[in-house]
N, C-alpha and C positions, 0 to 999 in steps of 0.2 A: 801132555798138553791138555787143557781144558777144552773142552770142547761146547759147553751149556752156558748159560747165564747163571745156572744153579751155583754150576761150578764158579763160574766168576765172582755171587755172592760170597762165597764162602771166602775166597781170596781176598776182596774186600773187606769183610769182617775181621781175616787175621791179619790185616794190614791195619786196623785199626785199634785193633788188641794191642798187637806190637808197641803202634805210636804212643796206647795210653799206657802201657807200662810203661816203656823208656822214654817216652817223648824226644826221638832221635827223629831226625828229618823224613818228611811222610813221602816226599820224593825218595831218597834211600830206601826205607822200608819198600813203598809201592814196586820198587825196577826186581829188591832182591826177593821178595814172597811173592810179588803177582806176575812181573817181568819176564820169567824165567820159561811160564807156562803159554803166557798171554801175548808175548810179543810174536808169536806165527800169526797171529787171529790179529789183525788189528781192531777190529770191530770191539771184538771182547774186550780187550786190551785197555779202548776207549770207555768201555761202559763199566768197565772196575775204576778209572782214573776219576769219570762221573762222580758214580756210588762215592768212593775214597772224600773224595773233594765236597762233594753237596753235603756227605755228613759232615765234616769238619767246618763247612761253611755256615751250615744254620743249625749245629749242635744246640746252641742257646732256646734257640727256637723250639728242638722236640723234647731237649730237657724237662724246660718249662710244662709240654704236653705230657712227661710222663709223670712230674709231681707234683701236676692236677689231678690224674686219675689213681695214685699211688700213697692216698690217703692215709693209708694203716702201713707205709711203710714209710722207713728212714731211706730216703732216695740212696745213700751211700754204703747201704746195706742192700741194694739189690745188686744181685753179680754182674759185676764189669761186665761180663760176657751177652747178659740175659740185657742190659744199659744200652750195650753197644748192637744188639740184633732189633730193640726197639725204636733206637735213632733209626737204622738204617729202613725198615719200615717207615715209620712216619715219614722220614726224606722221599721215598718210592710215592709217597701216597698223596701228598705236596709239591713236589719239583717233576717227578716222571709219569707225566700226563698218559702216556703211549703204555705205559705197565699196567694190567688188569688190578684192581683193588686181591681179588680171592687169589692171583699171581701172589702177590707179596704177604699175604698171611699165609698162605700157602711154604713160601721157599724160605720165611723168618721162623715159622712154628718149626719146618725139619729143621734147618740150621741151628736151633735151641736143643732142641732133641739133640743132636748128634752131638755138641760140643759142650753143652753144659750140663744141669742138674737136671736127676729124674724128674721135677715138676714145671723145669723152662719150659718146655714145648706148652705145657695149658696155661702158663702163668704170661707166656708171649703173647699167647692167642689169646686170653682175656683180655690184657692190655690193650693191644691192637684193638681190637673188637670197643673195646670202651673209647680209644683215642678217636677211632673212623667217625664212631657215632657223635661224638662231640664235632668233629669236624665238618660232618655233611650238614650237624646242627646250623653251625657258622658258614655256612652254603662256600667252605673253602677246599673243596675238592674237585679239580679242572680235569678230570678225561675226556680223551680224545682219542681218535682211530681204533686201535684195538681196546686201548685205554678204556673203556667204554663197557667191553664184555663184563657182563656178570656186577655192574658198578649201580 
């Protein structure tokens, strides 16, 4: 059983790995990778279904933020993996006001580390670090309550 929100990211994440390779139903995907761990917790349960849905919702949106900052790369050439841990930050840093900024570079640079390539983790954490900065540029970063810490 999951017990973390760490852990909930990561379930998130492979629920979104899943959908971009097969593009089989994110509802399917979501019940049989995250469901399994997540339905004791309903709390968690909700905040992976969040995570799942707000990336798939304004995909287009961090796209675009990461092939503005991803100049010297061919956006199709960055690992799906390393694609999909930078949506899911940017979505954190945009839609979940209540999540610390240093929370989500935080729990995206491990989840690069652990599942991707020896250089995801600093190659996430650049990005990130470069998206934030453009973003607070564009005064489009709303924390709130905890949200707040360290922001």
């Amino acid at each position: 059983m999951a017990k973390s929100r760490h852990e909930v990211r990561e379930k998130a994440m492979q629920v979104l790995y899943a959908y971009e390779i097969s593009r089989e139903p994110i509802e399917m995907l979501l019940e049989s990778i995250a469901g399994e761990e997540l339905n004791e917790d309903e709390e968690l349960y909700r905040f992976a279904q969040a995570l799942v849905y707000s990336v798939l919702n304004h995909r287009s949106e961090a796209d675009e933020l990461i092939r503005e900052k991803a100049r010297h790369w061919d956006f199709d050439r960055i690992a799906t993996l390393d694609r999909i841990v930078l949506r899911l930050g940017i979505v954190e840093f945009l839609h979940f006001p209540e999540i610390p900024i240093k929370v989500t570079i935080n729990e995206c640079v491990e989840i690069a580390k652990r599942f991707s390539t020896d250089q995801s983790g600093r190659f996430v954490n650049g990005m990130l670090d470069s998206i934030l900065t453009s973003l607070k540029e564009q005064d489009r970063i709303r924390k709130e309550g905890r949200g707040l810490i360290d922001s």
